[in-house]
Residue frames as qw, qx, qy, qz and C-alpha x, y, z in Angstrom:
[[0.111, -0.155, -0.558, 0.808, 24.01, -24.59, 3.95],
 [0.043, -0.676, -0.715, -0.172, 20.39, -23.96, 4.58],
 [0.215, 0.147, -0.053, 0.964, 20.05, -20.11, 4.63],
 [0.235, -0.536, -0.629, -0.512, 16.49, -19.93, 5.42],
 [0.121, 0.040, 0.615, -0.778, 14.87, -17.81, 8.75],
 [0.213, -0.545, -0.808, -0.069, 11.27, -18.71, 10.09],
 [0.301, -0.399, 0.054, -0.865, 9.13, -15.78, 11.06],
 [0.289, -0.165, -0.823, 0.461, 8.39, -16.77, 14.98],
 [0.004, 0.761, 0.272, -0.589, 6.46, -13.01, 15.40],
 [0.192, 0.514, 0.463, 0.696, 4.70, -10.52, 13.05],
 [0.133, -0.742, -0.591, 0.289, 3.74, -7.47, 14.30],
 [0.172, 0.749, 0.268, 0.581, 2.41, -4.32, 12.86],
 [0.341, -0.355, -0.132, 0.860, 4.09, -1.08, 14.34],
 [0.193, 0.399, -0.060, -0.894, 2.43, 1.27, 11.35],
 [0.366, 0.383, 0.826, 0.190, -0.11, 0.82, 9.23],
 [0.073, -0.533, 0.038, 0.842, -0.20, 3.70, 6.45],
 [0.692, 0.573, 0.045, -0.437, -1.96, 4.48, 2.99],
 [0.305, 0.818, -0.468, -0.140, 1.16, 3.69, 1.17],
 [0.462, 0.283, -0.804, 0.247, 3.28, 0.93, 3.36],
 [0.712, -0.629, 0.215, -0.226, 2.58, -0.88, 6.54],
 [0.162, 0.661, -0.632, 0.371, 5.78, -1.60, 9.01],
 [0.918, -0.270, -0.284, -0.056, 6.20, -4.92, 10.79],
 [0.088, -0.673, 0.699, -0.227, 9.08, -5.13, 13.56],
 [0.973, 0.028, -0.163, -0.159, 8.88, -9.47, 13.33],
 [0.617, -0.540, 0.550, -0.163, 10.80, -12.05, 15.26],
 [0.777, 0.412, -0.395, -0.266, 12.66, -14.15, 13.03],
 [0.699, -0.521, 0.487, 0.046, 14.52, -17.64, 13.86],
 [0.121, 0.744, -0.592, -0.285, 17.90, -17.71, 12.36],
 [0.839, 0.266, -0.468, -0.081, 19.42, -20.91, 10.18],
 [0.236, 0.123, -0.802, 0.535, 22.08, -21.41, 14.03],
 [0.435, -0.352, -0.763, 0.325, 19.01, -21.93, 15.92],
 [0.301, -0.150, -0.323, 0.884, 19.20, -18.35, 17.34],
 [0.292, 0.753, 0.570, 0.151, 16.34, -15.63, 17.04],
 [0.204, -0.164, 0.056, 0.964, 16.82, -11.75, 15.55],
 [0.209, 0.653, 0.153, -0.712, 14.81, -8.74, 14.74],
 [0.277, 0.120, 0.553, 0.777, 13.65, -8.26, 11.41],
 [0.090, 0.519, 0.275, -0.804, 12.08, -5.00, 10.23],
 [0.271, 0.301, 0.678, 0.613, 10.10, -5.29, 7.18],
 [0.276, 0.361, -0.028, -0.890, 7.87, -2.40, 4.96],
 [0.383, 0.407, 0.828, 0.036, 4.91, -4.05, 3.19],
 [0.229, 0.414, -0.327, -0.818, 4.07, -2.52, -0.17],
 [0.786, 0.463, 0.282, -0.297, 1.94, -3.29, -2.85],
 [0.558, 0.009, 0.464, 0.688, 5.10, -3.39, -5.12],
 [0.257, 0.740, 0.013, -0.621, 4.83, -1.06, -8.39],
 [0.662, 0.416, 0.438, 0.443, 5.91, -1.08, -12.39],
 [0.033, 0.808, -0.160, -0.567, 8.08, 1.01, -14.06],
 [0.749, 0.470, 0.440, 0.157, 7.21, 0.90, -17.60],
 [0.124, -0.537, 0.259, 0.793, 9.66, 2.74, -20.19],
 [0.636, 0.658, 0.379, -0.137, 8.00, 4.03, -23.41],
 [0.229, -0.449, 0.447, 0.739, 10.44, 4.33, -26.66],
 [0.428, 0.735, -0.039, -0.525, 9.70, 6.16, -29.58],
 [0.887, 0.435, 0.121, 0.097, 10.44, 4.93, -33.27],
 [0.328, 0.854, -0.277, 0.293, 13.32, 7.49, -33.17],
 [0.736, -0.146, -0.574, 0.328, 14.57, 5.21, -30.39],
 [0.056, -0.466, 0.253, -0.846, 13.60, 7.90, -27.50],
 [0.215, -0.227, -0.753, 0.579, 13.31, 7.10, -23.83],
 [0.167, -0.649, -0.234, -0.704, 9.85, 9.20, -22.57],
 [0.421, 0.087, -0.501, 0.751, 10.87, 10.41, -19.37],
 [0.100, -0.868, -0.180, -0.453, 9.12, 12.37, -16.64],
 [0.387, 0.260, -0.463, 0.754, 10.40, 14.61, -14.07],
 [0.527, -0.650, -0.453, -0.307, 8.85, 15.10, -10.42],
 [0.131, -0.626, 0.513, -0.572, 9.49, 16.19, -7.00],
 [0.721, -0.108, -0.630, 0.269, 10.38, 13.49, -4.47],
 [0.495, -0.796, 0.015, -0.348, 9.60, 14.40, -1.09],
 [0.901, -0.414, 0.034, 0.123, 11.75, 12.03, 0.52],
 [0.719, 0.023, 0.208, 0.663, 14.85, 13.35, -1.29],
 [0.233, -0.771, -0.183, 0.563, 13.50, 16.94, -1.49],
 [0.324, -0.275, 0.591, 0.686, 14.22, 16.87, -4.99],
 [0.794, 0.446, -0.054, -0.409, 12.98, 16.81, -8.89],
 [0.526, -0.198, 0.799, 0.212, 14.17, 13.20, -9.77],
 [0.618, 0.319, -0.422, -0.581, 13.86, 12.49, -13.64],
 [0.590, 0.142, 0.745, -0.276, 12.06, 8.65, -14.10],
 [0.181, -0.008, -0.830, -0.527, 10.63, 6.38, -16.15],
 [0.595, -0.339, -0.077, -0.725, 6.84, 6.37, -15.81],
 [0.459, 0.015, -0.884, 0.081, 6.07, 4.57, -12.99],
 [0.543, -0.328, 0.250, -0.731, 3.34, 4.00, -9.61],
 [0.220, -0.097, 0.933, -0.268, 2.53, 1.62, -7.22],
 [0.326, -0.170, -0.890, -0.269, 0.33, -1.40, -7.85],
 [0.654, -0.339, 0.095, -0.670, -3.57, -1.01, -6.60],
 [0.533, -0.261, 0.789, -0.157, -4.24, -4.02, -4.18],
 [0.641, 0.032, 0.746, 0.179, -4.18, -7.35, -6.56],
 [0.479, 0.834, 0.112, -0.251, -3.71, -5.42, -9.60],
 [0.894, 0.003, 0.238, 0.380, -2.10, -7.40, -11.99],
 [0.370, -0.509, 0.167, 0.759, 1.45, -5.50, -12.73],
 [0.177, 0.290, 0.424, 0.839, 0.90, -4.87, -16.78],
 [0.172, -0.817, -0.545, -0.083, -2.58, -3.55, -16.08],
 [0.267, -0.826, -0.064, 0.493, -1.00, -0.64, -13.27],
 [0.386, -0.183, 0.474, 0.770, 1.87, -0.06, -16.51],
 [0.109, 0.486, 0.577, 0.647, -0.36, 0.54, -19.16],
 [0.189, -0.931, -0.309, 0.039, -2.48, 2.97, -16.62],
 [0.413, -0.737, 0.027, 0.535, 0.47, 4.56, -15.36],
 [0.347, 0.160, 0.529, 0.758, 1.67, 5.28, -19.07],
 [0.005, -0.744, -0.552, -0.377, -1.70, 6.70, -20.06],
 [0.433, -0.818, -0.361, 0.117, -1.89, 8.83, -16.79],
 [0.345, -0.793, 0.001, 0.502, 1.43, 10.12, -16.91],
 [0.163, -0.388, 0.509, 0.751, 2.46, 10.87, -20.52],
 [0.484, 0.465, 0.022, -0.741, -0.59, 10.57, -22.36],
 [0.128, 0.481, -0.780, -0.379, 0.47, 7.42, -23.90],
 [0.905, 0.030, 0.373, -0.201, -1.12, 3.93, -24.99],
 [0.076, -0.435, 0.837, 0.322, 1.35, 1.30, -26.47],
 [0.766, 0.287, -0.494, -0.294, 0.61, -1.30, -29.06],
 [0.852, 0.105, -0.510, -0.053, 3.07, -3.42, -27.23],
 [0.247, -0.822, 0.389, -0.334, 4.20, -4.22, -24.12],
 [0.732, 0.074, -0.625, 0.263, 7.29, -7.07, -23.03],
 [0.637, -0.748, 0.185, -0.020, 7.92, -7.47, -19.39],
 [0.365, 0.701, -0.542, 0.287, 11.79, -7.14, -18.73],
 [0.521, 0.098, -0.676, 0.511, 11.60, -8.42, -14.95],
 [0.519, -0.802, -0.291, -0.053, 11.14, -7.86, -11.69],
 [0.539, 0.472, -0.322, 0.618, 13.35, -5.76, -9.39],
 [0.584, -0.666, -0.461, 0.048, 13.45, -5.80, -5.72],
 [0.018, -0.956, -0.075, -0.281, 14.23, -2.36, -4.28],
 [0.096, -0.686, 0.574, -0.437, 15.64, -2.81, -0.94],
 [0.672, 0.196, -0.706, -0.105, 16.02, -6.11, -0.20],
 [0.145, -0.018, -0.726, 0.672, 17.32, -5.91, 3.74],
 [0.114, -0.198, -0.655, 0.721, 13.96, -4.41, 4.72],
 [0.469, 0.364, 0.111, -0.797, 11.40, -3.88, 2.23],
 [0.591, 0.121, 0.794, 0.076, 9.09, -6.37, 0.07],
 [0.423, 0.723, -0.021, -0.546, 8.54, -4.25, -2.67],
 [0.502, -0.081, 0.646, 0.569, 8.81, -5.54, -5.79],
 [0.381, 0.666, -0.065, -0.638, 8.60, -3.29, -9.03],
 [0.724, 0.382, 0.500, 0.282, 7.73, -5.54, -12.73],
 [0.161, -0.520, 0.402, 0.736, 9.62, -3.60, -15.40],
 [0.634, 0.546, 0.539, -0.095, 8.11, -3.14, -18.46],
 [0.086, -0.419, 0.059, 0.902, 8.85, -1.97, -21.78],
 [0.530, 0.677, 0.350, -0.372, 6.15, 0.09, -24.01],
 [0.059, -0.240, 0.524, 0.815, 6.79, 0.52, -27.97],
 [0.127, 0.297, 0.772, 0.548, 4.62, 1.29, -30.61],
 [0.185, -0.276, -0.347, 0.877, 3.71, 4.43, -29.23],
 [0.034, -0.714, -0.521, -0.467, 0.21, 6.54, -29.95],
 [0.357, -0.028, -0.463, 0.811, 0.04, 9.93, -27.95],
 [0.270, -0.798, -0.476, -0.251, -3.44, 11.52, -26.23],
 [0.071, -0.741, 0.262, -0.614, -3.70, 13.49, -23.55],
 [0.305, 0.225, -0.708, 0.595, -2.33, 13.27, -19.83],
 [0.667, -0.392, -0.570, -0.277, -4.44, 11.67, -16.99],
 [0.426, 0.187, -0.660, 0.589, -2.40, 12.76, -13.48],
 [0.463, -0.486, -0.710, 0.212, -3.43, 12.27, -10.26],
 [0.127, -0.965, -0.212, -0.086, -5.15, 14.86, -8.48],
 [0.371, -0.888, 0.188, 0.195, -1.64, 15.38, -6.51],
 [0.806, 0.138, 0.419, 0.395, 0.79, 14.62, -9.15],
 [0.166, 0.911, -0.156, -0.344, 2.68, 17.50, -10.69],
 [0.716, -0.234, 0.494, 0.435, 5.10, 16.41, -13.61],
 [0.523, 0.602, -0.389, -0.461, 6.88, 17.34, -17.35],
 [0.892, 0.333, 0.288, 0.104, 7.31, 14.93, -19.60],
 [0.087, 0.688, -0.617, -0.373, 10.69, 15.11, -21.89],
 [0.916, 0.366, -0.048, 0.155, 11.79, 12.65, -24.81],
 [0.047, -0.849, 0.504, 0.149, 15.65, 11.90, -24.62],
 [0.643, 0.501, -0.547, -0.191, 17.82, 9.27, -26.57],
 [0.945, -0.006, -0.243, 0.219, 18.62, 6.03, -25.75],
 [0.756, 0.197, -0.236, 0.578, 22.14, 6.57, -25.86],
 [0.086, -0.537, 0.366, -0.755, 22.11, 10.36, -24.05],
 [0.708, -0.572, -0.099, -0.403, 19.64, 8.30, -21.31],
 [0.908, -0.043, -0.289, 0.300, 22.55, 5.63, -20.91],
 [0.512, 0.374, -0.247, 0.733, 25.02, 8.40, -20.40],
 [0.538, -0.618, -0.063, -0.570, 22.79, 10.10, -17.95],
 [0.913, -0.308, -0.246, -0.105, 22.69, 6.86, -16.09],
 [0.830, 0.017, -0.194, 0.523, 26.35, 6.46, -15.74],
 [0.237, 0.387, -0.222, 0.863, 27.26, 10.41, -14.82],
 [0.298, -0.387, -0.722, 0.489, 24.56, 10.06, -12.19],
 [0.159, -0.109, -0.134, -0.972, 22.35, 12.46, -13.41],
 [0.746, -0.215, -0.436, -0.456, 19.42, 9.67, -13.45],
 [0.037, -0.344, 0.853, -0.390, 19.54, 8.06, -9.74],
 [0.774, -0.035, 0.071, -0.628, 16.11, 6.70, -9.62],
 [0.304, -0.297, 0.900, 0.097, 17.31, 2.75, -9.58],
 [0.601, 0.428, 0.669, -0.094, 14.19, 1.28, -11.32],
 [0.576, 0.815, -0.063, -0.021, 14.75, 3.67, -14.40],
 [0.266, -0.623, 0.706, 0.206, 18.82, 2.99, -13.85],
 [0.608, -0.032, 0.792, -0.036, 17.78, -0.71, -14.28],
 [0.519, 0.677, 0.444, -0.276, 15.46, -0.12, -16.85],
 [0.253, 0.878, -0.302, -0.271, 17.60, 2.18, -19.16],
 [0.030, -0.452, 0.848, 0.275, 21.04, 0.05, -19.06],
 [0.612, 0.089, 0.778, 0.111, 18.55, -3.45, -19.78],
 [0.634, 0.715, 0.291, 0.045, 17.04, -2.34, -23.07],
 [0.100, 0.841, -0.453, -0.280, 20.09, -0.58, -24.08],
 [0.355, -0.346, 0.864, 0.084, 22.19, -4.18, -23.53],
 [0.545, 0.237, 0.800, -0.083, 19.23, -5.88, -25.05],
 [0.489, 0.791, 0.176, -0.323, 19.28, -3.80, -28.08],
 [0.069, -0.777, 0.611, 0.131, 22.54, -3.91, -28.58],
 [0.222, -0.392, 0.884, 0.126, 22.31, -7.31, -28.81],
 [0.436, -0.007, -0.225, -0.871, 19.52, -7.54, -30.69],
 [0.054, -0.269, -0.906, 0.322, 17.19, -9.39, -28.40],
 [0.238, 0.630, 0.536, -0.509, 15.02, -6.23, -28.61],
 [0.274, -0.003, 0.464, 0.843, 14.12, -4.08, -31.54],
 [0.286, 0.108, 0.226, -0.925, 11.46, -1.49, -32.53]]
């Protein structure tokens, strides 16, 4: 079965620093046509930095949208055509003071699938050197180190909800475990 819709209509509804909002005419694989609402993003990278002592570096921030502090794995959105390690290795530097020796891409991971094109590259950092912190003017965060294995448990008691550091946490666990990854 051919699952594919054609975009018939595009049209911009918002058009913001952050995301622009398309409300787009799509025609359906029966023939038919439907709404589709999409959010246009640069996408982002959320890069996780472990320590020799096999520690997760973690920061914690306030989320507007959720009205919260949400603990994370460093992470920020991709400048336009800025290639995804590039934004990782900044966004390391900027928000924990770090520069890695090495960095593997893990994947890609697409957010919200029904209605947004975002796509965040996963990354992780090892060989670890620490300087000082680089945050944006409006950017207010701590930094914490926490184990592997407490991060995993985190993950699962829903302490960590952030999905891109969910993702992030349980692959390099799995992939350590099986040693695919190592320090």
């Amino acid at each position: 079965m051919n699952l594919t819709e054609k975009q018939l209509e595009k049209n911009y509804v918002f058009e913001g620093k952050i995301i622009k909002v398309r409300k787009d005419l799509a025609l359906m694989p029966n023939g038919k046509t439907a709404s589709r609402e999409v959010v246009e993003h640069n996408g982002g990278v959320c890069i996780a930095p472990l320590t020799e002592n096999n520690e997760l570096i973690f920061v914690k921030q306030f989320r507007y949208p959720y009205m919260e502090e949400v603990l994370e794995l460093p992470a920020g959105k991709r400048d336009s055509n800025e290639e995804p390690k590039i934004c990782g290795i900044r966004e390391l530097k900027e928000e924990t003071g770090a520069t890695a020796k090495n960095i593997t891409f893990l994947g890609k991971l697409y957010p919200s699938p029904g209605y947004c094109g975002e796509i965040i590259w996963l990354y992780l950092a090892t060989g670890l050197d620490f300087g000082k912190q680089n945050t944006d003017e409006d950017e207010f965060l701590e930094v914490y180190k926490i184990p592997l294995d407490k991060a995993v448990e985190m993950v699962l008691s829903g302490e960590i909800k952030d999905a891109k550091t969910q993702t992030l946490v349980l692959k390099i666990k799995l992939l350590k475990d099986n040693g695919i990854l190592s320090n």
